[in-house]
Structure formats: C-alpha cells, structure tokens
PDB file of N, CA, C and O in Angstrom:
ATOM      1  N   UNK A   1     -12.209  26.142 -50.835  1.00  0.00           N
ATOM      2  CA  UNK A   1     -12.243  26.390 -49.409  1.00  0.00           C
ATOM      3  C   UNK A   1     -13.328  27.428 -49.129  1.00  0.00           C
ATOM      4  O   UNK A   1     -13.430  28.360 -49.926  1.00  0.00           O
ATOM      5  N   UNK A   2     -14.126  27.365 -48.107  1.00  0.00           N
ATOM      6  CA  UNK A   2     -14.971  28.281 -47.815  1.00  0.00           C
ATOM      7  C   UNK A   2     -14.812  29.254 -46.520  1.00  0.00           C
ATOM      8  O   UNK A   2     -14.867  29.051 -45.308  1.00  0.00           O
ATOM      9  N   UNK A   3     -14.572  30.499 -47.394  1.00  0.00           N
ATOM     10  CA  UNK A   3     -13.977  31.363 -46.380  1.00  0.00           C
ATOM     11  C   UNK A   3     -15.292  32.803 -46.468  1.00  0.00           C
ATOM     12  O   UNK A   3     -16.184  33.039 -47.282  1.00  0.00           O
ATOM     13  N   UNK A   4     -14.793  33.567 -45.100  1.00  0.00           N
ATOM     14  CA  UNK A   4     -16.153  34.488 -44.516  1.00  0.00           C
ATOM     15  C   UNK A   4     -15.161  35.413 -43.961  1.00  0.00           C
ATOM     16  O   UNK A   4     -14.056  35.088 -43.526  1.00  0.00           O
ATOM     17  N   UNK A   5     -15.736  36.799 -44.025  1.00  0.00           N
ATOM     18  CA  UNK A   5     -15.172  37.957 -43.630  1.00  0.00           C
ATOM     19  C   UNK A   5     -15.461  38.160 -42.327  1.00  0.00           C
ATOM     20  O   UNK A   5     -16.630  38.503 -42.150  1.00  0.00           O
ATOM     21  N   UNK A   6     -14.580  38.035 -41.027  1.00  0.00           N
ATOM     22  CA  UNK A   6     -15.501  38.076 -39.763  1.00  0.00           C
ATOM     23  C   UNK A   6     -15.417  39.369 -39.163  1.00  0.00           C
ATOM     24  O   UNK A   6     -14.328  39.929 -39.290  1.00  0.00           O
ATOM     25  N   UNK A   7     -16.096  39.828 -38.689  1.00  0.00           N
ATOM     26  CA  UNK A   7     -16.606  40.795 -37.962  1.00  0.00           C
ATOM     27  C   UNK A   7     -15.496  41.892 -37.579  1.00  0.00           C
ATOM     28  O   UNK A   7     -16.027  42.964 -37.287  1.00  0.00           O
ATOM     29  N   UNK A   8     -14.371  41.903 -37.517  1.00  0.00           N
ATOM     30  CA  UNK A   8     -13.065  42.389 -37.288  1.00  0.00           C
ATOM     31  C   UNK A   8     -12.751  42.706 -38.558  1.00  0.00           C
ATOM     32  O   UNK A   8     -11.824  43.515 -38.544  1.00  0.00           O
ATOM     33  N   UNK A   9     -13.233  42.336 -40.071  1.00  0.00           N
ATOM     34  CA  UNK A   9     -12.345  42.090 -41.014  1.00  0.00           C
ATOM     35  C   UNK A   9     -11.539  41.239 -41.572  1.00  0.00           C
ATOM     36  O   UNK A   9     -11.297  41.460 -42.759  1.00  0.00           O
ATOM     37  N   UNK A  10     -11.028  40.298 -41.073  1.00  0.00           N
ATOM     38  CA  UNK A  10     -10.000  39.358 -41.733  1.00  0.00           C
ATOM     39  C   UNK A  10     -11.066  38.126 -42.171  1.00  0.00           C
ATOM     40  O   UNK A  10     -12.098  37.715 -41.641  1.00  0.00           O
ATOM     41  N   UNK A  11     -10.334  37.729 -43.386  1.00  0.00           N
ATOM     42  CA  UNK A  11     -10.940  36.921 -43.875  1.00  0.00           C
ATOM     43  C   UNK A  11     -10.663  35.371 -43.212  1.00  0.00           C
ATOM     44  O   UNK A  11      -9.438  35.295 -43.121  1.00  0.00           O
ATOM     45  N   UNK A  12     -11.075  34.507 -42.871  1.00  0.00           N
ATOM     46  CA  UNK A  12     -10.924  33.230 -42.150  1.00  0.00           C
ATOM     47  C   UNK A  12     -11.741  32.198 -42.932  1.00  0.00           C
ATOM     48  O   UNK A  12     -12.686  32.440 -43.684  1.00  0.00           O
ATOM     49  N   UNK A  13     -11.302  31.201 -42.676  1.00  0.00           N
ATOM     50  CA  UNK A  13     -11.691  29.582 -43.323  1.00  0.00           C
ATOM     51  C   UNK A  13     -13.216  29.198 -42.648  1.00  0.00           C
ATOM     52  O   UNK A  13     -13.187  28.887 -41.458  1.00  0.00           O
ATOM     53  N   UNK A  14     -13.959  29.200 -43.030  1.00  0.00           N
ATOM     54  CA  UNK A  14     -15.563  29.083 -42.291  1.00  0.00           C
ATOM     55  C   UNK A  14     -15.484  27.750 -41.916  1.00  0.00           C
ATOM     56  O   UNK A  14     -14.884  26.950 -42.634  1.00  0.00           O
ATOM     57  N   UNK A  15     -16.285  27.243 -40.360  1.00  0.00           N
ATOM     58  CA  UNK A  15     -15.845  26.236 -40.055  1.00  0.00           C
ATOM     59  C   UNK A  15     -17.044  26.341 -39.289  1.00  0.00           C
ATOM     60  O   UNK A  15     -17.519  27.339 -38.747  1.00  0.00           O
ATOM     61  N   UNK A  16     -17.591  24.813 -39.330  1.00  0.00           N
ATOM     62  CA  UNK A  16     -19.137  24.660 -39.262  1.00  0.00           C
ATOM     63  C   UNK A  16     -20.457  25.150 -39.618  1.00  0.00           C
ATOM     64  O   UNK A  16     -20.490  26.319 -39.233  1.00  0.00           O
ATOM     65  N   UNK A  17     -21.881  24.750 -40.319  1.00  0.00           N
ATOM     66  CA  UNK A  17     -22.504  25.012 -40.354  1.00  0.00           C
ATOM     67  C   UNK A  17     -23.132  26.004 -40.390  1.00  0.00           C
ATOM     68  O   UNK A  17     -23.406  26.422 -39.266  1.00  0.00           O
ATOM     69  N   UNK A  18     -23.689  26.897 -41.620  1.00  0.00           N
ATOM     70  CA  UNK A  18     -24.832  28.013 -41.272  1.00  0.00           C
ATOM     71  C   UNK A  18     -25.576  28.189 -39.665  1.00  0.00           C
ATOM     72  O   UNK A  18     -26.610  27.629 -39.301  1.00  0.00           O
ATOM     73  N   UNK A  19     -24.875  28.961 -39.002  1.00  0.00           N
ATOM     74  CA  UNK A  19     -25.483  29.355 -37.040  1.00  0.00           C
ATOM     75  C   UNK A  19     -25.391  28.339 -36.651  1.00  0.00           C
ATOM     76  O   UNK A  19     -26.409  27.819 -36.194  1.00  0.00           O
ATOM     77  N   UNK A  20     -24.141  27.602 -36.655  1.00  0.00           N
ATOM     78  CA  UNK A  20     -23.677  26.303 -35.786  1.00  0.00           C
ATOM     79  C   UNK A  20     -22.824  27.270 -34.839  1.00  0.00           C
ATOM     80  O   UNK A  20     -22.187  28.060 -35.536  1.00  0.00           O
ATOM     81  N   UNK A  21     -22.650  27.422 -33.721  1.00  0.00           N
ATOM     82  CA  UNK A  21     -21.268  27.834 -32.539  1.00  0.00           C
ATOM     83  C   UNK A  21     -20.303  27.764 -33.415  1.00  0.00           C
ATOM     84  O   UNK A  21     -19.931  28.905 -33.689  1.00  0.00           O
ATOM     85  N   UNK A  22     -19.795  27.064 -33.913  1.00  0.00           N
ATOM     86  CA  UNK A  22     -18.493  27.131 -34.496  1.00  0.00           C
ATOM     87  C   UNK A  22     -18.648  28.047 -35.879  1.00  0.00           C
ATOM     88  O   UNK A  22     -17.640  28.490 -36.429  1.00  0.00           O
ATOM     89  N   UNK A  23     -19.372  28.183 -36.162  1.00  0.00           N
ATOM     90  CA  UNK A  23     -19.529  29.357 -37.192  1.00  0.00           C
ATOM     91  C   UNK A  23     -19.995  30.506 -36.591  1.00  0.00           C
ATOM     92  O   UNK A  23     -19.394  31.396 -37.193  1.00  0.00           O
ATOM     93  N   UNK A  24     -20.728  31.040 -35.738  1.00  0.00           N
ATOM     94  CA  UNK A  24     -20.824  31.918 -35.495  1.00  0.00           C
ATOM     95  C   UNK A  24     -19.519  32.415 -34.428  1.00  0.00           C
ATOM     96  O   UNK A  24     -19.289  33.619 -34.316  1.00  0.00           O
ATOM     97  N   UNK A  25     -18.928  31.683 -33.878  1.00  0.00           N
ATOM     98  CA  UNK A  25     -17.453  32.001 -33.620  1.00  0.00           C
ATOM     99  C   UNK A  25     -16.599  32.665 -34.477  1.00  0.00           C
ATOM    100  O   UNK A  25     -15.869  33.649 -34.352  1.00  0.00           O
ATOM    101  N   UNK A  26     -16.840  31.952 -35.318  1.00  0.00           N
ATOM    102  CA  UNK A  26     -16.070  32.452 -36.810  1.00  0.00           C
ATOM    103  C   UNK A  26     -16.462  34.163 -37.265  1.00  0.00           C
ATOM    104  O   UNK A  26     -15.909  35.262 -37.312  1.00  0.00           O
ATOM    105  N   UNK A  27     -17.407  33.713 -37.465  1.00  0.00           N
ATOM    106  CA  UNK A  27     -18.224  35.158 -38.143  1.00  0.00           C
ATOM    107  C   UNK A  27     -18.264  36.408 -37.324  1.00  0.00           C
ATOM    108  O   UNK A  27     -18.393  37.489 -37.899  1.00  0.00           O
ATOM    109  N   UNK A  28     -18.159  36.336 -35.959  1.00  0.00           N
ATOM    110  CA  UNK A  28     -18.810  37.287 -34.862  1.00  0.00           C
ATOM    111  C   UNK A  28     -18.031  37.352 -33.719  1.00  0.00           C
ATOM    112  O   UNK A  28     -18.501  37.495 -32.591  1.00  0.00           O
ATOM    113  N   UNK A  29     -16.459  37.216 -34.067  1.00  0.00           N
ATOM    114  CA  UNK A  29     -15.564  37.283 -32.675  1.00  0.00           C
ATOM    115  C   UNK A  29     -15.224  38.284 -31.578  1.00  0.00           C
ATOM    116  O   UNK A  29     -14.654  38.113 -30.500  1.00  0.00           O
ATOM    117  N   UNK A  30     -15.862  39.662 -32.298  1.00  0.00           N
ATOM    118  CA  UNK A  30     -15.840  40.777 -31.744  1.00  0.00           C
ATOM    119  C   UNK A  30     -16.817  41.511 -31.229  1.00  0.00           C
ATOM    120  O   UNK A  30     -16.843  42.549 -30.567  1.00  0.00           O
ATOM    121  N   UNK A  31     -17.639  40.764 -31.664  1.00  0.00           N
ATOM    122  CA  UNK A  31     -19.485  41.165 -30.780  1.00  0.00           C
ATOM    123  C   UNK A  31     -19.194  40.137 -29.843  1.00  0.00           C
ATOM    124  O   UNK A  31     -18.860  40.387 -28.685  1.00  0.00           O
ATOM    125  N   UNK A  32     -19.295  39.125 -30.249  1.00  0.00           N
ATOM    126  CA  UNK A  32     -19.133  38.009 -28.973  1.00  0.00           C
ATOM    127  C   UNK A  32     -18.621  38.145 -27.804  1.00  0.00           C
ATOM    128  O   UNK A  32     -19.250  37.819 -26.797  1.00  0.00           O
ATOM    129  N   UNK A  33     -16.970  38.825 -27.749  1.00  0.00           N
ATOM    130  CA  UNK A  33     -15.968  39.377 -27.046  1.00  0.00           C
ATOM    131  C   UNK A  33     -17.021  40.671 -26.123  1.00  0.00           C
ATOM    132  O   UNK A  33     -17.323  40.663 -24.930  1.00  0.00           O
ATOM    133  N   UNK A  34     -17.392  41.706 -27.207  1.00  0.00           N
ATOM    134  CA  UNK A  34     -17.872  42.736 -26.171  1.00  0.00           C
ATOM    135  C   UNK A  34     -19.888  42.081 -25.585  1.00  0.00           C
ATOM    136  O   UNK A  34     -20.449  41.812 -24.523  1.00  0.00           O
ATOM    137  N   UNK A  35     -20.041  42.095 -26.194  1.00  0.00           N
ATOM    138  CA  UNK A  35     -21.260  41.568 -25.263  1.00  0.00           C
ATOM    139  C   UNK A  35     -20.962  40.471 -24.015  1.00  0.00           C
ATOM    140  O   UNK A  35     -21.593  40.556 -22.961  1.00  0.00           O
ATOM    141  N   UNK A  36     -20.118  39.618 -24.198  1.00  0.00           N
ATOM    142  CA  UNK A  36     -19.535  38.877 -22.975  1.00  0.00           C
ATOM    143  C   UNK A  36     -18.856  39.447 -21.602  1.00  0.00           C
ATOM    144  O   UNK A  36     -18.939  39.094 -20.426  1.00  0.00           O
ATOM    145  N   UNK A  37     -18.190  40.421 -22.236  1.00  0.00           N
ATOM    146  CA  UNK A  37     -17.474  41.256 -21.645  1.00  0.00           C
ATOM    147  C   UNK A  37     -18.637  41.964 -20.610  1.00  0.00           C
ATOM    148  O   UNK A  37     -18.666  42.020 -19.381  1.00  0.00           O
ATOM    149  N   UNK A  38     -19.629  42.508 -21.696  1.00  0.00           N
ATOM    150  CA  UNK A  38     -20.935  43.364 -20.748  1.00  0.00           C
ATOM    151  C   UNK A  38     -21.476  42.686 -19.646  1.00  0.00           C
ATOM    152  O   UNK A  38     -21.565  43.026 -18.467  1.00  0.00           O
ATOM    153  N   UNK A  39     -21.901  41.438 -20.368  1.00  0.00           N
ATOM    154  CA  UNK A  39     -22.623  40.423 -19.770  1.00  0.00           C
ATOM    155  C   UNK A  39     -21.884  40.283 -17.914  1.00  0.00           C
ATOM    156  O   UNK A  39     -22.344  40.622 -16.824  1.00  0.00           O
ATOM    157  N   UNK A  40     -20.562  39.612 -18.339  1.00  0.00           N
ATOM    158  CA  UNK A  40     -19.302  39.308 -17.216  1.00  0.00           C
ATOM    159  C   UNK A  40     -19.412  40.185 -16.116  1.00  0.00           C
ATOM    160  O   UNK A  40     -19.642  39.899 -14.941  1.00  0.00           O
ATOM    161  N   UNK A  41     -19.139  41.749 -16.857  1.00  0.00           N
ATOM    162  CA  UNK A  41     -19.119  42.769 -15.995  1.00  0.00           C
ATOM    163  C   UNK A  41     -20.294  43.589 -14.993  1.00  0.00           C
ATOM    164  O   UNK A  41     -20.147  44.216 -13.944  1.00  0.00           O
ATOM    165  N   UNK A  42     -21.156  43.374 -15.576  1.00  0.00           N
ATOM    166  CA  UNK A  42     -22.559  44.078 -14.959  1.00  0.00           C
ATOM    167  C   UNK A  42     -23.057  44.957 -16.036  1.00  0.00           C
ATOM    168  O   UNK A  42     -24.188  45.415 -15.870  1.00  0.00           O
ATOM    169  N   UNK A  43     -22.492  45.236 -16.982  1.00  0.00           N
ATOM    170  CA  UNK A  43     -23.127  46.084 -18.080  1.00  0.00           C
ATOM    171  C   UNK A  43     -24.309  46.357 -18.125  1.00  0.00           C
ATOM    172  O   UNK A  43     -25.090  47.214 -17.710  1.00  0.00           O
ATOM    173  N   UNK A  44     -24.291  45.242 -18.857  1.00  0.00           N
ATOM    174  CA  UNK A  44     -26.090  44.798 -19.509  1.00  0.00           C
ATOM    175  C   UNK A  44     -26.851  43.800 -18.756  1.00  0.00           C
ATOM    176  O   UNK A  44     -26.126  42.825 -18.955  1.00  0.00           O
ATOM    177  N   UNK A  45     -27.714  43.413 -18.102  1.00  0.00           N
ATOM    178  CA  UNK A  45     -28.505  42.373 -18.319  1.00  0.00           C
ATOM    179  C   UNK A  45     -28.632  41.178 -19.169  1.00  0.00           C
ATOM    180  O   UNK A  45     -28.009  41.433 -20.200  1.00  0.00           O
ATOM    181  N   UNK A  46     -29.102  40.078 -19.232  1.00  0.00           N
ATOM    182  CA  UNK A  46     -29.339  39.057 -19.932  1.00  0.00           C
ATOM    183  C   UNK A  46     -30.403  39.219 -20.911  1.00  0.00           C
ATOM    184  O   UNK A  46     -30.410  38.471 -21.889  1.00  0.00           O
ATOM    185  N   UNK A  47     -31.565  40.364 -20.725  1.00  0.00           N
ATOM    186  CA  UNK A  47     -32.448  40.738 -21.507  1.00  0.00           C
ATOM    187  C   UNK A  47     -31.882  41.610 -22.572  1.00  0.00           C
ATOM    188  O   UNK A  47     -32.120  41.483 -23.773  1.00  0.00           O
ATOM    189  N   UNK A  48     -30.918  42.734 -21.893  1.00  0.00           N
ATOM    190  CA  UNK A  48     -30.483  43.944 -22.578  1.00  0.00           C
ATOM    191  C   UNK A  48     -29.453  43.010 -23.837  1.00  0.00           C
ATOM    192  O   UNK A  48     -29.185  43.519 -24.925  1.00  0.00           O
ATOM    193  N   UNK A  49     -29.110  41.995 -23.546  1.00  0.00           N
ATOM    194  CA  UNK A  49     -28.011  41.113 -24.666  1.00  0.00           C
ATOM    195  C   UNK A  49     -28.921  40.647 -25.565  1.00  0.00           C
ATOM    196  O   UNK A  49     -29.090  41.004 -26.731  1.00  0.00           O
ATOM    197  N   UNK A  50     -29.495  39.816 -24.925  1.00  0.00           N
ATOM    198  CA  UNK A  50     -30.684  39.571 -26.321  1.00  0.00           C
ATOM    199  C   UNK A  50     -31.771  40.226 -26.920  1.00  0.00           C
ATOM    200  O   UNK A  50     -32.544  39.691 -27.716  1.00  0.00           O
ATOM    201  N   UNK A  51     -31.815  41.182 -26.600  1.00  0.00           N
ATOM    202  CA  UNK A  51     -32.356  42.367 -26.781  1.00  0.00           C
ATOM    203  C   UNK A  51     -31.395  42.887 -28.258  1.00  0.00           C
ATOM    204  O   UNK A  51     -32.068  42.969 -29.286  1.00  0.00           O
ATOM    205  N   UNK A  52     -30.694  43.046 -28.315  1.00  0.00           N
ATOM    206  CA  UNK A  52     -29.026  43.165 -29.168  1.00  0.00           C
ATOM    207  C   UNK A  52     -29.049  42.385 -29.765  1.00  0.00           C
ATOM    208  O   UNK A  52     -29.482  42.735 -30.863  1.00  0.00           O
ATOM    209  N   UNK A  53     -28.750  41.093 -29.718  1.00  0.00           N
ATOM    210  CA  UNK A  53     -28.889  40.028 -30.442  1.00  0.00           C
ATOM    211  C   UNK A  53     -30.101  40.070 -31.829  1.00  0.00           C
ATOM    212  O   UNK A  53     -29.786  40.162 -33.016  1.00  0.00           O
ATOM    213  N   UNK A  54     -31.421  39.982 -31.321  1.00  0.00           N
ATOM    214  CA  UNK A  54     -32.478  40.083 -32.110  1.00  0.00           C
ATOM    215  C   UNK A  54     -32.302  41.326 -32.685  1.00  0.00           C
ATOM    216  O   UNK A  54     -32.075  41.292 -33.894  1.00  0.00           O
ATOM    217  N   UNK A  55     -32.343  42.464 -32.141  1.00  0.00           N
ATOM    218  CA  UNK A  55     -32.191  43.877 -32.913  1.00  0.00           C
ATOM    219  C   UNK A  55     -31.079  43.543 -34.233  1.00  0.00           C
ATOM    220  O   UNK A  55     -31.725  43.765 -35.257  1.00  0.00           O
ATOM    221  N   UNK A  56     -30.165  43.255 -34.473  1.00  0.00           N
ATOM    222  CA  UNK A  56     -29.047  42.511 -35.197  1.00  0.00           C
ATOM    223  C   UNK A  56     -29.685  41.503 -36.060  1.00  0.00           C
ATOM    224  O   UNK A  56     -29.072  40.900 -36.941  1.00  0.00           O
ATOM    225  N   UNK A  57     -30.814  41.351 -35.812  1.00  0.00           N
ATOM    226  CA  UNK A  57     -30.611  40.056 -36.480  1.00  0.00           C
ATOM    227  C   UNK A  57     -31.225  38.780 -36.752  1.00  0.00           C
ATOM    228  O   UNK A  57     -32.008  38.270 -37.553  1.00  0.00           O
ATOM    229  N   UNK A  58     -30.403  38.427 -35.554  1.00  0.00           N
ATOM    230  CA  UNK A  58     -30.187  36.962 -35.141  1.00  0.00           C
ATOM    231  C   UNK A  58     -31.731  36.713 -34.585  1.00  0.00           C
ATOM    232  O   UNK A  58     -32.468  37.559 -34.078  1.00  0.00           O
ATOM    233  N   UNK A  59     -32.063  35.047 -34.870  1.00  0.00           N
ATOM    234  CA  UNK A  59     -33.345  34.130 -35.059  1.00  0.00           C
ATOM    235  C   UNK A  59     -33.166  33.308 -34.778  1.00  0.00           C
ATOM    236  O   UNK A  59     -31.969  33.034 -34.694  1.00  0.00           O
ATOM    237  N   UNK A  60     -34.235  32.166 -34.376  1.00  0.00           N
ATOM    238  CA  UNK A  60     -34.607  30.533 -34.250  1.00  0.00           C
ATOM    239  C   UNK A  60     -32.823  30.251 -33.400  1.00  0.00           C
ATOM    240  O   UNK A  60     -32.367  30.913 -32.468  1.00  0.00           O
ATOM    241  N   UNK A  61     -32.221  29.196 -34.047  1.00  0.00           N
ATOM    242  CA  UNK A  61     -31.215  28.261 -33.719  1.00  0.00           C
ATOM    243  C   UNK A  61     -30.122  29.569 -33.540  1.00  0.00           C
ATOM    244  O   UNK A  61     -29.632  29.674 -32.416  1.00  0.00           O
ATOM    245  N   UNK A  62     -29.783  30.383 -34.377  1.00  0.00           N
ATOM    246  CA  UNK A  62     -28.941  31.399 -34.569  1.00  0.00           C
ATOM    247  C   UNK A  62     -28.525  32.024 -33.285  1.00  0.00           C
ATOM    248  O   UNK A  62     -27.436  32.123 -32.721  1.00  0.00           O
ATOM    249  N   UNK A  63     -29.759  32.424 -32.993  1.00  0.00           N
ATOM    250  CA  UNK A  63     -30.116  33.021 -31.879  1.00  0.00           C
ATOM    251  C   UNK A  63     -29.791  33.071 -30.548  1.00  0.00           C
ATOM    252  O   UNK A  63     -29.406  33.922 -29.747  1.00  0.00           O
ATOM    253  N   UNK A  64     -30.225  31.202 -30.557  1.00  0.00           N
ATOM    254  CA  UNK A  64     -29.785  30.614 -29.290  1.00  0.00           C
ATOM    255  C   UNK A  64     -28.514  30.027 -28.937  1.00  0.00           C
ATOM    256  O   UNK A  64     -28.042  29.767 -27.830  1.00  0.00           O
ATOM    257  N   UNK A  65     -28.033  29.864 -30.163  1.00  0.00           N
ATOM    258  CA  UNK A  65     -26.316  29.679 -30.163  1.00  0.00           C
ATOM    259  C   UNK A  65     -25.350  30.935 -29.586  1.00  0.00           C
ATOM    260  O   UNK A  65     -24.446  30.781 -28.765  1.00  0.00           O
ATOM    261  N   UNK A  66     -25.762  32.265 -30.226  1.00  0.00           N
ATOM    262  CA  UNK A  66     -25.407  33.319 -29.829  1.00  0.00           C
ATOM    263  C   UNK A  66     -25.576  33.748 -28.401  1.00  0.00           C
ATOM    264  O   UNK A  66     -24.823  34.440 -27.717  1.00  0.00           O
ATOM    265  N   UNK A  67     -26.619  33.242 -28.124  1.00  0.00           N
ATOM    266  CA  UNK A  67     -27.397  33.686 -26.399  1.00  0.00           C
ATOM    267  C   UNK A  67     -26.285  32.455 -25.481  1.00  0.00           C
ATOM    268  O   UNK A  67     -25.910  32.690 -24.332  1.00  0.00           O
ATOM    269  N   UNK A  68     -25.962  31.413 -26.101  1.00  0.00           N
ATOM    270  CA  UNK A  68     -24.910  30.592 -25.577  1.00  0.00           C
ATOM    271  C   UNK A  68     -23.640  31.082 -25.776  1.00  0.00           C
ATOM    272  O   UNK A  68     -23.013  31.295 -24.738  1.00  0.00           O
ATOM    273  N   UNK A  69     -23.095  31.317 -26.790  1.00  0.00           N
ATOM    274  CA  UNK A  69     -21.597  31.563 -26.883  1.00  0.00           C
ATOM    275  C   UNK A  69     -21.514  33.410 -26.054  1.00  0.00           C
ATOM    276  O   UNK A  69     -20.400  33.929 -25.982  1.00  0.00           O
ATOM    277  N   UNK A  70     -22.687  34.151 -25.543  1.00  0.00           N
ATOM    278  CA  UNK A  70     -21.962  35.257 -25.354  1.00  0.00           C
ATOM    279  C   UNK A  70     -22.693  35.118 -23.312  1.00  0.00           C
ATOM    280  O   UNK A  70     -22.141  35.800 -22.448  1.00  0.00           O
ATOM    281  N   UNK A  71     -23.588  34.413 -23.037  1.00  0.00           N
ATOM    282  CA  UNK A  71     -24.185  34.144 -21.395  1.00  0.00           C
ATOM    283  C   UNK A  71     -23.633  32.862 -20.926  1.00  0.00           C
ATOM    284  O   UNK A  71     -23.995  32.666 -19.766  1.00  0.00           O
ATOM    285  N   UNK A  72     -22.807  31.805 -21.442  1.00  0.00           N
ATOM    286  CA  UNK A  72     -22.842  30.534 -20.667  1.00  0.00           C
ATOM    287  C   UNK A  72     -21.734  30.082 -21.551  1.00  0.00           C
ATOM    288  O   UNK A  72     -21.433  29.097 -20.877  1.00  0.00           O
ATOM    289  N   UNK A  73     -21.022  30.056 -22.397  1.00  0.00           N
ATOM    290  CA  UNK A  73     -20.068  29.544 -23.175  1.00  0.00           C
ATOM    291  C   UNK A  73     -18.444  30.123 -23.195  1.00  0.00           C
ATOM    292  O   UNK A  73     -18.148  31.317 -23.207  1.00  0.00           O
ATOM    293  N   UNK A  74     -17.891  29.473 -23.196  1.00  0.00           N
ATOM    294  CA  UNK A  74     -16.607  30.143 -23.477  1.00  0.00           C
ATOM    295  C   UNK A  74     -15.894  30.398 -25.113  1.00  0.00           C
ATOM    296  O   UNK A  74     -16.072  29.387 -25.793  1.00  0.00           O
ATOM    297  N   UNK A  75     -15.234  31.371 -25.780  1.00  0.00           N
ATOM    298  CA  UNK A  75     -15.055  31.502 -26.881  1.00  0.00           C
ATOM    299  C   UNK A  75     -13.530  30.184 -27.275  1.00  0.00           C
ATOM    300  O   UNK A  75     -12.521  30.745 -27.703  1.00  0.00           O
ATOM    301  N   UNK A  76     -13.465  29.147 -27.177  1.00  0.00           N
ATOM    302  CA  UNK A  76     -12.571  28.356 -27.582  1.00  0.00           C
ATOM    303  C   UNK A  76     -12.303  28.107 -28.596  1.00  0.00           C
ATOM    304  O   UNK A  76     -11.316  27.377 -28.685  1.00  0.00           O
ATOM    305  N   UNK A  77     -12.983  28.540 -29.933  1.00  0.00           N
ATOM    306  CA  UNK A  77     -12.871  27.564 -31.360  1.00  0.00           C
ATOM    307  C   UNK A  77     -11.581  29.015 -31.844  1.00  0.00           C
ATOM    308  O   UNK A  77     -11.572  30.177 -31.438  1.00  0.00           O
ATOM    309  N   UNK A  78     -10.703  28.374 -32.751  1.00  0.00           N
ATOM    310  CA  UNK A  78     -10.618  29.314 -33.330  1.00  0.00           C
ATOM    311  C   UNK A  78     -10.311  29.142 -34.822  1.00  0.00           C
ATOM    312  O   UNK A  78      -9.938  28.097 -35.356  1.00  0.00           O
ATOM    313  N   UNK A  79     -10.520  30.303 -35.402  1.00  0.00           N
ATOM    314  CA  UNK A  79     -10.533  30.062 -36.981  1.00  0.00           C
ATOM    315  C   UNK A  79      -9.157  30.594 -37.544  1.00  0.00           C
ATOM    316  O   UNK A  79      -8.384  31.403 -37.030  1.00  0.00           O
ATOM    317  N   UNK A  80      -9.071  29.956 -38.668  1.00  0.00           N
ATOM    318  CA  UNK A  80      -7.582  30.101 -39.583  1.00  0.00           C
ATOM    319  C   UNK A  80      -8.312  31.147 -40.202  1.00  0.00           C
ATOM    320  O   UNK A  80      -9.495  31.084 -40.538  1.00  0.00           O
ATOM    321  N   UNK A  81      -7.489  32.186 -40.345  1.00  0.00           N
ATOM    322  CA  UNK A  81      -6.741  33.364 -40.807  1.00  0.00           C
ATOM    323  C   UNK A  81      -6.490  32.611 -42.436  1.00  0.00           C
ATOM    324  O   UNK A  81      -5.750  31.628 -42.392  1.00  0.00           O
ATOM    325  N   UNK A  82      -6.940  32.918 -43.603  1.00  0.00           N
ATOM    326  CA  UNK A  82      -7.309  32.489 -45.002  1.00  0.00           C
ATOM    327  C   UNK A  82      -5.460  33.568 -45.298  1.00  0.00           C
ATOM    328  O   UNK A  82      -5.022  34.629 -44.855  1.00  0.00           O
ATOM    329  N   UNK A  83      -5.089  32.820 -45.971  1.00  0.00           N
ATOM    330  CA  UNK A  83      -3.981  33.405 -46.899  1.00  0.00           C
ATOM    331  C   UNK A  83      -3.890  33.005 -48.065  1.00  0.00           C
ATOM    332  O   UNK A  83      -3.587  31.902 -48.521  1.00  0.00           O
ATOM    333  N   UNK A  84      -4.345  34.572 -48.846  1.00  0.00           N
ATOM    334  CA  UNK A  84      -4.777  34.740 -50.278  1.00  0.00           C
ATOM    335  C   UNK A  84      -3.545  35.023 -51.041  1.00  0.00           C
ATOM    336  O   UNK A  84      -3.600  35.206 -52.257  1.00  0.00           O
TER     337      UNK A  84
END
C-alpha cells in the first residue's frame, strides 16, 4: 500500500498520482485549509497565494493543481487514515 505523511502528520493511504488534486489533497490538507481560508476571507490576494505556493515549492502541473484546490476548488477527496 502506498502511504504519505500529510501535512498535519498522520500517515494516510496516497491516492492519485505524483501532483494529481487527489494527491495533493492527500499530502497538503492543512495548507490547503488555511490558504483557502485567506483566500475566502480577504486575507491574501490571489497573487499573495501563489506567491506561497511557489515560495514552497510547488511547479509546472503541481502548481496549478494547488492554485485550483486552494482559489476555485472545493476540498472533497478524502484520504484513509493508514492503520499500522
């Protein structure tokens, strides 16, 4: 089984693709959550997020999945919780 430590800590069952949405769901549920949150609220800007995004990181397809799941997407997938 292929499992990934996500961003919170708990280990979960990886589910889709290297920077597919459904993996970066997986991997990043708690950046996702607060940058959305910013985004939602007036925080940040749309620049100031991806601005964050790239500083972090994130590239090419990665990137733009992320710029989707945290400006225009809703967080729906969710991942199994791995019991070791």
């Amino acid at each position: 089984m292929n499992t990934l430590t996500d961003d919170t800590g708990r280990v979960v069952t990886a589910i889709g693709a290297e920077g597919s949405i459904a993996r970066l769901q997986c991997q990043y549920p708690l950046m996702i959550t607060n940058l959305r949150y910013n985004s939602e609220h007036g925080a940040w800007c749309d620049s100031a997020i991806i601005k964050e995004l790239t500083d972090k990181g994130f590239k090419g397809v990665e990137l733009e999945n992320m710029k989707d799941l945290v400006l225009t997407w809703s967080t729906d997938k969710e991942c199994y919780t791995s019991r070791h």
